[in-house]
C-alpha positions in Angstrom: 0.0 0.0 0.0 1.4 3.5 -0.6 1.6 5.8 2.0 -0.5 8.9 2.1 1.8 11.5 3.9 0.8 12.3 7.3 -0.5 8.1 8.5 1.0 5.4 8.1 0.2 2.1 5.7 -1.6 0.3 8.5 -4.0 3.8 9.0 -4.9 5.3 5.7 -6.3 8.8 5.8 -10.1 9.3 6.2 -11.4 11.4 3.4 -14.1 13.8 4.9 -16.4 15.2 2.9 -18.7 18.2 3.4 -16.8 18.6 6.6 -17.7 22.3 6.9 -21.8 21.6 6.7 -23.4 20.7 9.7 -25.4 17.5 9.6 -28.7 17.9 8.0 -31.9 16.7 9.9 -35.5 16.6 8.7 -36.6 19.9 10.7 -33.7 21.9 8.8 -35.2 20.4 5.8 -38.5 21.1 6.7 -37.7 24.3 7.6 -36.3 25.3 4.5 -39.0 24.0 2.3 -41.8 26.0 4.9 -39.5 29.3 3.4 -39.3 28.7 -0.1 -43.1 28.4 -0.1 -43.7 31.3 1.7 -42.0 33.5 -0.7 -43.3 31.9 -3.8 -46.8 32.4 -2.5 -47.9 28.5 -2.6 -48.5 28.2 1.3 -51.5 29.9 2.2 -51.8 32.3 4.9 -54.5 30.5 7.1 -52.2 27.1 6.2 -52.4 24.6 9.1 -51.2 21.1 8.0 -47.3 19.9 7.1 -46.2 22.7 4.3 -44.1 20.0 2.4 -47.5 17.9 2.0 -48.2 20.3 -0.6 -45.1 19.2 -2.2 -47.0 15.6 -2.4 -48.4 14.3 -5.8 -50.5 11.0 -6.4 -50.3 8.8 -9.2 -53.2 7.5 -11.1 -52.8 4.3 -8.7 -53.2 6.9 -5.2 -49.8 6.2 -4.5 -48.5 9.2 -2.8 -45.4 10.3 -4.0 -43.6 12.2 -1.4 -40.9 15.0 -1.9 -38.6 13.1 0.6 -37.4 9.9 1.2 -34.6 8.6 4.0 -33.9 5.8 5.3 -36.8 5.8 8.0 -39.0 5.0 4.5 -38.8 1.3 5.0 -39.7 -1.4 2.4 -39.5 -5.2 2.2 -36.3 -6.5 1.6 -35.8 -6.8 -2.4 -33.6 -10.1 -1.9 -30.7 -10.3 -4.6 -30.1 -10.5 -8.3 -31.1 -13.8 -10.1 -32.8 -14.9 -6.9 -36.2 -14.8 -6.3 -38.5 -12.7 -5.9 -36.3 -11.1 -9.0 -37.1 -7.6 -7.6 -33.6 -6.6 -8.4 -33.2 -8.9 -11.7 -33.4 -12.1 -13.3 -30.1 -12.8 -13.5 -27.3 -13.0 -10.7 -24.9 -11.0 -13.4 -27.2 -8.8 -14.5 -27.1 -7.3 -18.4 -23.3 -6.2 -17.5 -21.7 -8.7 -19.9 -24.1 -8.4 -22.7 -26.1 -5.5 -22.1 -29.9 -5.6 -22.6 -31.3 -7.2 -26.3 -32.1 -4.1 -28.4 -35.2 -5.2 -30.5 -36.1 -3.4 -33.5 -39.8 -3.3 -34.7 -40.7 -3.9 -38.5 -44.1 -3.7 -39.7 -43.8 -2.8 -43.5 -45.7 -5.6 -45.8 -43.3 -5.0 -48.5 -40.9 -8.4 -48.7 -38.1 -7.0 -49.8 -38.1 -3.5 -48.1 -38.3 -5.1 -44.9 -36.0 -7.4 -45.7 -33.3 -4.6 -46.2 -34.6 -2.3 -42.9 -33.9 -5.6 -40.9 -30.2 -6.3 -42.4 -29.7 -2.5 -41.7 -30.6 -2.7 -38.2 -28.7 -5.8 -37.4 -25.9 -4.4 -38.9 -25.6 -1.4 -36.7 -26.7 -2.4 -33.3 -29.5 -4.3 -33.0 -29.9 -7.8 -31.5 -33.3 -9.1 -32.4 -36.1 -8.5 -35.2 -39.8 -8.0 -34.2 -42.0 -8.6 -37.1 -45.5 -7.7 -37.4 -46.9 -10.5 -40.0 -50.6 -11.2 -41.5 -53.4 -8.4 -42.7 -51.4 -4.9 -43.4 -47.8 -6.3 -42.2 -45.9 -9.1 -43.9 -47.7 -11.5 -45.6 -47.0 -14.6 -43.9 -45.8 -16.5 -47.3 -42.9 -13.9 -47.0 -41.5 -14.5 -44.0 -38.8 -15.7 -45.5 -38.0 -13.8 -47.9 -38.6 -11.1 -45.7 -35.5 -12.9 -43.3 -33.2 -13.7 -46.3 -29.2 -13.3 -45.0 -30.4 -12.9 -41.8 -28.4 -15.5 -39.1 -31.0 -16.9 -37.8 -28.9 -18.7 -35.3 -27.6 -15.2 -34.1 -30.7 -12.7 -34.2 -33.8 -13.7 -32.1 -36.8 -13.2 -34.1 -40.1 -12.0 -32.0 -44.1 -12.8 -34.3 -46.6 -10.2 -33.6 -49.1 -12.3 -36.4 -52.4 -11.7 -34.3 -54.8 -14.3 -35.3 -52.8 -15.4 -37.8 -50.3 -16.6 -35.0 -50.8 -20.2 -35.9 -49.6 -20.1 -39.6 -46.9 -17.8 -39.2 -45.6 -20.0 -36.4 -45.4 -22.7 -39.4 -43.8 -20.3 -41.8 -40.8 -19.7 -39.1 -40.5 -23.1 -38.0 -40.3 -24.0 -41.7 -37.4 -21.2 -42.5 -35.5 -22.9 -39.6 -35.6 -26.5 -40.7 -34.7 -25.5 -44.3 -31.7 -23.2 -43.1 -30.8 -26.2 -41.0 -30.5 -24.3 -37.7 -30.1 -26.5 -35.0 -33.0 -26.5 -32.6 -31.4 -25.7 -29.3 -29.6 -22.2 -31.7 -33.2 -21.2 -32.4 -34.5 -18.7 -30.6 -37.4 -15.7 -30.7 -41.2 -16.0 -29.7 -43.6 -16.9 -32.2 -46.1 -14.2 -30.8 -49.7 -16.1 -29.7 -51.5 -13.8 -27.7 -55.1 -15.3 -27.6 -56.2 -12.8 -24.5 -54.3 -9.5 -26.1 -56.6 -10.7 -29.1 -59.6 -10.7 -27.3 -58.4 -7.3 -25.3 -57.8 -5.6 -29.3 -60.8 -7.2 -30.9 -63.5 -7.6 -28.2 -64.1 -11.3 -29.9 -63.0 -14.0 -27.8 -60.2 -16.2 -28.7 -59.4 -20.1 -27.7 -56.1 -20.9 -25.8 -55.9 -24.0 -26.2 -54.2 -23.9 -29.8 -51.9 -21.7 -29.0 -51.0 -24.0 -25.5 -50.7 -27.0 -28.0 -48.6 -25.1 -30.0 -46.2 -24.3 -27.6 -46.2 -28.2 -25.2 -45.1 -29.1 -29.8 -42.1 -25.9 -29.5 -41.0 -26.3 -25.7 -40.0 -30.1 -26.6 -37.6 -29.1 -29.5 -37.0 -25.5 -29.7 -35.8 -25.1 -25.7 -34.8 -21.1 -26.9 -38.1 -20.5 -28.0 -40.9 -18.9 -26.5 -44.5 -19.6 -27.8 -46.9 -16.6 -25.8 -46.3 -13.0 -25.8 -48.2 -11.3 -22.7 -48.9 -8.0 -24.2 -50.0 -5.6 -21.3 -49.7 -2.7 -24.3 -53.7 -3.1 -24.8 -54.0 -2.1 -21.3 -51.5 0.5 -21.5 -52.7 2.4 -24.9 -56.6 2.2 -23.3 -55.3 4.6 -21.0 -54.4 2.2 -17.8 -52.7 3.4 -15.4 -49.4 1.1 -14.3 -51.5 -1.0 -11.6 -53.8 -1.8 -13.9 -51.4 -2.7 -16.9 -49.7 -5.1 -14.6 -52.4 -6.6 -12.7 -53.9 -7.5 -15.9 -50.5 -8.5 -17.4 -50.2 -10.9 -14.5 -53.7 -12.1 -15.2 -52.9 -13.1 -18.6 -50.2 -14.7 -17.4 -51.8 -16.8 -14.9 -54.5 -17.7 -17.6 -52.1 -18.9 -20.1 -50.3 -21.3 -17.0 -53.4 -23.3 -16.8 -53.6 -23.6 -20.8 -50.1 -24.9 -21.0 -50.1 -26.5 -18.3 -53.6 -28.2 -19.0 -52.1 -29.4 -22.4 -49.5 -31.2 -20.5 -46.5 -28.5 -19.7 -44.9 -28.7 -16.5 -45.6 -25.5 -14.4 -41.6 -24.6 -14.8 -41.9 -25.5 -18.7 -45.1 -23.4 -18.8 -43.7 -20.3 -17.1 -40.5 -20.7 -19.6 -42.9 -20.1 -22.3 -44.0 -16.7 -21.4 -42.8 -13.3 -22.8 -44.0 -10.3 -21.5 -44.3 -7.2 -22.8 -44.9 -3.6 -21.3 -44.6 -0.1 -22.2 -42.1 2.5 -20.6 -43.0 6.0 -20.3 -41.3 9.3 -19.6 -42.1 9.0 -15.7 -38.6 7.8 -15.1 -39.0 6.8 -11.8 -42.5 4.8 -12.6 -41.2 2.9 -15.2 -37.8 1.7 -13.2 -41.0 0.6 -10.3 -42.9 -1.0 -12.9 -40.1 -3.7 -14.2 -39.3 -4.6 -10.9 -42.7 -5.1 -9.7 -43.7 -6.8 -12.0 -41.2 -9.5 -11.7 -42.0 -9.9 -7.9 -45.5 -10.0 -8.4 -44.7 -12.9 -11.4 -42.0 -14.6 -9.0 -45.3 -14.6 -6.3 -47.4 -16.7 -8.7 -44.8 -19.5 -10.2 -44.0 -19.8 -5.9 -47.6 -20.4 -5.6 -48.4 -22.5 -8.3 -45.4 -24.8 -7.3 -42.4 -23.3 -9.6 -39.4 -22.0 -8.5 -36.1 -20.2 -9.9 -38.2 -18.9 -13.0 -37.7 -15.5 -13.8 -40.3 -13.5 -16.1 -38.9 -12.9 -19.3 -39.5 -8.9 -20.0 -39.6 -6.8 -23.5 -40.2 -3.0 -22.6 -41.6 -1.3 -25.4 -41.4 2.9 -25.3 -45.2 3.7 -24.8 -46.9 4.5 -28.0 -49.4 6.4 -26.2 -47.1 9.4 -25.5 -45.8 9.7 -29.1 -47.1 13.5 -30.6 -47.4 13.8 -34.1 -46.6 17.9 -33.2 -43.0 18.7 -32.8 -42.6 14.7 -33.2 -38.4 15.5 -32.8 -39.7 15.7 -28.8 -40.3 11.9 -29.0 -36.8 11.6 -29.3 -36.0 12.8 -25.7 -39.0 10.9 -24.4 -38.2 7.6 -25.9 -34.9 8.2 -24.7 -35.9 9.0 -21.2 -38.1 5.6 -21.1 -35.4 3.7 -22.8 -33.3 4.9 -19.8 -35.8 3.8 -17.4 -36.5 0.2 -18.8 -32.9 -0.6 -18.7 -32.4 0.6 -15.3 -35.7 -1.4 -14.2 -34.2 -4.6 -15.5 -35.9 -5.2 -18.7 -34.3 -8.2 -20.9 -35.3 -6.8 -23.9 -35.9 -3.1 -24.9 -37.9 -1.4 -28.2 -37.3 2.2 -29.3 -40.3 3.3 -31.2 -38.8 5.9 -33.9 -39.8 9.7 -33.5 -42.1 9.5 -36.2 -44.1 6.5 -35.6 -47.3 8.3 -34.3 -46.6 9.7 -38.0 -46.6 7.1 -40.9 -44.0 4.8 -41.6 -40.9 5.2 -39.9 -38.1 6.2 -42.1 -34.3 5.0 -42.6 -33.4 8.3 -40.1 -35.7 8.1 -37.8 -35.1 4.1 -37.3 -31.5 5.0 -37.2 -32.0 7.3 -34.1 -34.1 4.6 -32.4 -31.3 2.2 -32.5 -28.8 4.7 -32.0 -30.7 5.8 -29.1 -29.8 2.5 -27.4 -26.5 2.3 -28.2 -25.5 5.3 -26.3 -27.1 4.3 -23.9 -25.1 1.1 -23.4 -22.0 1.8 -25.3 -21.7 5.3 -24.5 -22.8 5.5 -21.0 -22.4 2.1 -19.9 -25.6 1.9 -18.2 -26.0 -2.0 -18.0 -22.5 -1.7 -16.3 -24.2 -2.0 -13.1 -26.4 -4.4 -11.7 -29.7 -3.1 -10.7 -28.6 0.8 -10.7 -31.6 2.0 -8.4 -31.5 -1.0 -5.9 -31.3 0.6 -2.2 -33.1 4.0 -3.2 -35.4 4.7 -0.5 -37.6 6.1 -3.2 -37.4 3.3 -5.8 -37.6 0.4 -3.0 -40.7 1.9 -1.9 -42.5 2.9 -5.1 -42.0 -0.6 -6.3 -43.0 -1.9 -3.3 -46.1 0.4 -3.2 -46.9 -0.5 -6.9 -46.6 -3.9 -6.4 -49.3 -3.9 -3.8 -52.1 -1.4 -6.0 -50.9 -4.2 -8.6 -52.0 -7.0 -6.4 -55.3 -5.5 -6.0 -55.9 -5.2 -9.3 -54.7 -8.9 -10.4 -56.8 -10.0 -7.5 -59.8 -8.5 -8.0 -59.4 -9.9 -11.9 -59.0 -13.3 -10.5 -62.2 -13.3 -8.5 -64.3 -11.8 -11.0 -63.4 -15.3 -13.3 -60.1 -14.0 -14.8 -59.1 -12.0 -17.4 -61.0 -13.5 -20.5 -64.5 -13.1 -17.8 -63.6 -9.1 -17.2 -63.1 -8.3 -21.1 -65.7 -10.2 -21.7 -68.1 -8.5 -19.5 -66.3 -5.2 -19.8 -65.5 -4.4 -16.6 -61.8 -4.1 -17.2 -62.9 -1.5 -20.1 -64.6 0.5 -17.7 -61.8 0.5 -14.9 -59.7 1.3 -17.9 -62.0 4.1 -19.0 -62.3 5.4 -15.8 -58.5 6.0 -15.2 -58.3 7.9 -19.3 -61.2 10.3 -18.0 -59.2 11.4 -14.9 -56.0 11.3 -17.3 -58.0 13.5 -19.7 -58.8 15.6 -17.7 -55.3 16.3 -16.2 -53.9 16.8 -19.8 -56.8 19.3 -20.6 -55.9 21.1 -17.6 -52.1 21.0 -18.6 -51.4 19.1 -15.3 -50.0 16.8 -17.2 -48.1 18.7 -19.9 -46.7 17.5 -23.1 -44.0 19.6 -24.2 -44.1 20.9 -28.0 -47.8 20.1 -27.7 -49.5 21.4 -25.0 -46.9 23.5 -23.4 -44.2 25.4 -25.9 -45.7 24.6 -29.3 -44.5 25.7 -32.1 -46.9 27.1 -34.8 -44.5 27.6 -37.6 -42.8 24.2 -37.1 -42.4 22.0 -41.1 -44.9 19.1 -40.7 -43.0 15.7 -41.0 -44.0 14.0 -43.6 -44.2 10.0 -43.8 -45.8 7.3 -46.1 -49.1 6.6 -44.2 -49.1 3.5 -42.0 -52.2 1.0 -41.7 -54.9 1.7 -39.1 -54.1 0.4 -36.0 -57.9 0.7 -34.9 -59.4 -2.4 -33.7 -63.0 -2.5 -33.8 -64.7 -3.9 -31.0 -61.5 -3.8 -28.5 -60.0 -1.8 -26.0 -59.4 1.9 -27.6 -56.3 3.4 -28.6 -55.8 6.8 -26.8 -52.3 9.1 -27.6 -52.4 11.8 -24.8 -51.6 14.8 -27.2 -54.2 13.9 -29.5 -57.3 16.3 -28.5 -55.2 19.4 -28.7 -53.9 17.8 -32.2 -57.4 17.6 -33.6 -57.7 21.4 -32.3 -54.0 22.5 -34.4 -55.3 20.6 -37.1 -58.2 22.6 -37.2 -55.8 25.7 -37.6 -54.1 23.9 -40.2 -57.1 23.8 -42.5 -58.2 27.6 -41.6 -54.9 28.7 -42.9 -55.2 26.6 -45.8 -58.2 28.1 -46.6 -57.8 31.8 -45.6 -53.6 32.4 -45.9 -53.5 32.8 -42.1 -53.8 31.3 -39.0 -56.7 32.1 -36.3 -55.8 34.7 -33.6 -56.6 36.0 -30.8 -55.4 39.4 -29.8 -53.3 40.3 -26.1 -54.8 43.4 -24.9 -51.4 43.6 -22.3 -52.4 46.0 -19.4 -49.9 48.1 -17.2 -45.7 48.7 -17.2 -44.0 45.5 -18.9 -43.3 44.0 -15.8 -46.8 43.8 -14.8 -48.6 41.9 -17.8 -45.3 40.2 -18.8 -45.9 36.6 -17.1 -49.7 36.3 -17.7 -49.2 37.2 -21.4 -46.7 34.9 -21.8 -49.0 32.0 -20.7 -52.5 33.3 -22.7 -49.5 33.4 -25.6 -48.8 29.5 -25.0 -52.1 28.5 -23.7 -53.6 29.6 -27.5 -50.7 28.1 -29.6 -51.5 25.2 -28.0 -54.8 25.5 -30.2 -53.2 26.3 -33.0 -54.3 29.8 -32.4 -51.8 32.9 -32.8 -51.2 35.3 -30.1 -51.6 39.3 -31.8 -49.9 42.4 -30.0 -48.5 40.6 -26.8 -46.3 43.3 -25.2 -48.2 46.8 -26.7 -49.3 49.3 -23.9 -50.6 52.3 -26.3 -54.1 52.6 -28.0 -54.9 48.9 -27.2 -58.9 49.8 -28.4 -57.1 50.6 -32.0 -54.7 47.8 -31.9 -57.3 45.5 -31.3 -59.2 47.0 -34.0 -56.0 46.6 -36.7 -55.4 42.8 -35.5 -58.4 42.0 -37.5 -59.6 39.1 -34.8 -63.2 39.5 -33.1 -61.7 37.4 -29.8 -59.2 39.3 -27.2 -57.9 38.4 -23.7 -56.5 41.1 -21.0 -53.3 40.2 -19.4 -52.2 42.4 -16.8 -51.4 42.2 -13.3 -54.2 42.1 -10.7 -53.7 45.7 -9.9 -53.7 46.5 -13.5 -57.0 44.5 -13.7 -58.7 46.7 -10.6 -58.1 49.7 -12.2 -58.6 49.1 -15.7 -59.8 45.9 -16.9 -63.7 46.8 -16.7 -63.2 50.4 -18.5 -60.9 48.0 -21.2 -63.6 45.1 -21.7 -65.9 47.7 -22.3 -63.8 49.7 -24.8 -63.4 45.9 -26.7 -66.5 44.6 -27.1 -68.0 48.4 -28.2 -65.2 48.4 -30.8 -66.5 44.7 -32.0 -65.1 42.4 -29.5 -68.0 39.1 -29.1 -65.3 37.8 -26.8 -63.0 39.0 -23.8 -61.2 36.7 -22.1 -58.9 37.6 -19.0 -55.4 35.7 -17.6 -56.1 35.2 -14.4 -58.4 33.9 -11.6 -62.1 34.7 -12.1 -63.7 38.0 -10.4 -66.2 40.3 -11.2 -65.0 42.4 -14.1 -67.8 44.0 -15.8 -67.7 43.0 -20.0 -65.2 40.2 -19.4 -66.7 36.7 -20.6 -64.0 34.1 -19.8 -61.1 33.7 -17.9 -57.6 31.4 -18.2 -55.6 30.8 -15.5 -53.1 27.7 -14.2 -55.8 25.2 -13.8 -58.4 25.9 -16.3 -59.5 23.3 -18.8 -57.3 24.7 -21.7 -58.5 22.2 -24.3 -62.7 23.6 -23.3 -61.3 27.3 -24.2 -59.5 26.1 -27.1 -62.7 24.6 -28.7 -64.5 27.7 -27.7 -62.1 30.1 -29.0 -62.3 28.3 -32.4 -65.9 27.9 -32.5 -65.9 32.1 -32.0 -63.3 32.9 -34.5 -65.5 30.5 -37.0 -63.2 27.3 -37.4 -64.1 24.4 -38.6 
């Protein structure tokens, strides 16, 4: 050992850092927090409860999320990696000698186009091929010509065939035998999802081809899986993460007494399963999700008499939260979720391209999907480390709190008949509708923002264009939601009122008082209406607002001032509007009784119900 001057070899020197802070404690903390609201106005005067519980947000599941964690938070213990209950991972090494499988997504019907995109991506980072096959995808008659030069003994290949499961099972099976790849090389899912048919369609589906199928695969092909358990359904219905993995956990359950009923072992069965879930922009929910979900799998196999089988995982970046405004956002999202998937474990990970809420992803966009990854892996070794967010106070206990709400969910499925019984009846729909109307409603309000859509949008951007992809509707099914897509359907109304009349709507900023004064509330009525698609006219003019208004040519005009400003002038002004031809004046701020004003905006409001109004006033379509 070398010696660090001033000990000796036996007595290294103890590094001390921060040794001119006191300790911290939670009152200090607490303290300090009870200040910052004070000046920023957010703790009322007549206050009486804890002021950081106003710091406190709830997730769609009521789990409380609090602004502090320490290690008087306590949560079970999550055990090890590659041990059950697989909180921390399925396997004891984690992904640091491979890193996690980077899956690439192809659903183009053309053969030989495909067949390219899939060579491309294999040839610059990516591990295995999902294909989408039958109906608009591949026809499954090309499959292989669709896999030509592909090493088949190297790349995984994942089947998403829907009902057509069955034949392009056959096709693959068949491309393997004539390529001559050994049967313990092969390896993939061949995609049956009976119940995330019935969840799509709303028709119901048997299991017991799809379990005879795979008791036929698991005998030969022991790197095959059969079943995909696709909890996107759930996800893209609006769900919130409880109810995408209780119901995940359901299917899962479902398709163990299918296999096993066709003669599978309970091991073999669970070996058989894939599933798949999606990971959002909520960083921190997403890591929860992957490990919950493998404890609350790891739970069932115990029960049902299997041991030492981890769940197989595929994360998938949520198609829900893909905009088709400002689309190049997507790129920081899916990058965020990517993040978040690998940290939580996931064993294999998909990238949707920016574009895909679009059309048809193109060569660049699928290149930044994969590339996405790969800095992620290569770059900043993230899979360098075995369960990065192990021993967080705040992970361990939002896993351990989504777990539970989980549970619930999976349990209350159970005794209701199971899974095929509540999307039969539809009570899983309505569960699932109910948790996309409180959503909504958090998006209108722009509680929920989405940045480039809602919040910072950008009226000039250059629309992206892409070679339109099939209809993903499903008649009959769980819907389909994208969170940005009401205020979409509002800017594409703007879109077709410029078409038509060279400009876009507006709505003019009658700004009230010194700059400083109407500064902060016009800058919000200015993004509140581009979130429309409506353009802000005048913000920042003090003068002759009654002529201004007059020049901007726009029947619809909003005051933004200070409150002050609004005490002394906003009545006289409203008046002044709506005589000079005003039918609507709208005011930034909290309602009061302002004589001539017919609306207010404010943090809060629902900004998608003013939008629609505003449109309907200025005659669009």
């Amino acid at each position: 050992m070398t010696e660090v001057a001033g000990t000796s070899a036996s007595a290294p020197a103890e590094l001390t850092l921060a040794a001119e802070f006191g300790a911290p404690d939670r009152a200090g903390w607490e303290r300090l927090v009870t200040g910052v609201l004070k000046k920023s106005g957010a703790l009322p005067e007549d206050f009486t409860g804890a002021p950081q519980s106003l710091l406190t947000s709830t997730t769609y599941d009521g789990i409380e999320i609090q602004p502090l964690y320490t290690a008087d938070d306590q949560a079970p213990p999550a055990g090890f990696p590659g041990l059950s209950p697989f909180v921390r991972g399925g396997r004891a090494e984690g992904q640091v000698s491979t890193g996690w499988d980077v899956r690439a997504l192809h659903a183009g019907s053309d053969a030989a186009g495909v067949n390219e995109d899939v060579l491309a991506d294999l040839e610059n980072g990516v591990s295995s091929v999902w294909l989408r096959v039958g109906e608009t995808a591949l026809p499954v008659a090309d499959l292989g010509r669709a896999l030509r030069d592909v090493y088949l003994d190297l790349a995984p290949i994942v089947l998403d065939a829907g009902e057509d499961y069955e034949a392009a099972a056959e096709a693959l099976l068949s491309v393997l035998a004539e390529r001559e790849i050994p049967s313990g090389e092969a390896s993939g899912s061949l995609g049956a999802d009976p119940v995330g048919l019935q969840a799509r369609t709303g028709a119901e589906h048997d299991l017991a081809p799809a379990a005879a199928l795979a008791a036929r695969v698991a005998q030969r092909y022991p790197g095959l899986r059969t079943i995909v358990v696709d909890a996107l359904p759930f996800h893209e219905a609006g769900g919130s993460d409880a109810q995408e993995l209780g119901a995940s956990i359901a299917s899962g359950v479902a398709y163990l007494r299918a296999l096993t009923d066709a003669g599978l072992s309970v091991e073999d069965a669970a070996a058989q399963l894939e599933f798949r879930y999606a990971a959002t922009g909520d960083q921190f929910l997403t890591i929860a999700k992957f490990r919950a979900a493998r404890r609350l799998w790891a739970r069932v196999t115990e029960v049902s008499g299997a041991k030492g089988v981890a769940m197989r995982q595929h994360a998938v970046t949520s198609p829900a939260m893909l905009t088709r405004r400002d689309p190049w956002v997507n790129m920081l999202r899916t990058t965020v979720a990517c993040f978040a998937a690998g940290v939580g474990g996931a064993d294999a990970v998909t990238v949707l391209p920016f574009d895909a809420a679009i059309g048809r992803p193109d060569a660049f966009s699928r290149r930044i999907a994969r590339n996405t990854q790969s800095i992620l892996l290569e770059e900043s070794k993230l899979a360098g480390v075995i369960d990065p967010a192990g021993g967080s106070w705040y992970v361990e206990n939002l896993t351990d709190e989504l777990a539970r709400a989980a549970w619930r969910e999976f349990t209350a499925i159970e005794k209701a008949g199971g899974i095929r019984a509540e999307l039969s009846s539809g009570a899983l729909a309505r569960r699932l509708a109910a948790t996309w109307d409180t959503r909504a409603k958090r998006i209108a309000t722009r509680e929920d923002p989405i940045t480039g859509v809602s919040e910072f949008p950008h009226l000039d951007e250059k629309p992206v264009e892409r070679e339109p992809a099939p209809s993903v509707v499903d008649g009959g099914g769980l819907p389909r939601v994208r969170y940005a897509q009401e205020y979409e359907q509002l800017r594409d109304r703007s879109d077709a009122y410029l078409a038509a009349h060279g400009e876009r709507p507006s709505v003019f900023l009658a700004t009230l008082g010194p700059l400083a004064a109407h500064t902060a509330r016009a800058t919000f009525a200015a993004n509140l209406f581009q979130a429309g698609g409506v353009r802000p006219v005048n913000p920042g003019v003090t003068g002759d607002l009654v002529r201004a208004f007059r020049e901007s040519g726009t029947p619809v005009a909003c005051l933004c001032g200070s409150d002050k400003s609004y005490a002394e002038e906003a009545t006289e002004i409203a008046a002044a509007l709506r005589e000079a031809g005003a039918t609507e004046v709208l005011l930034a701020g909290k309602p009061a009784d302002y004589d001539g004003v017919t609306g207010y905006i404010h943090a809060g409001c629902d900004a998608l119900a003013v939008l629609r109004s505003t449109l309907d006033k200025l005659g669009v379509d």
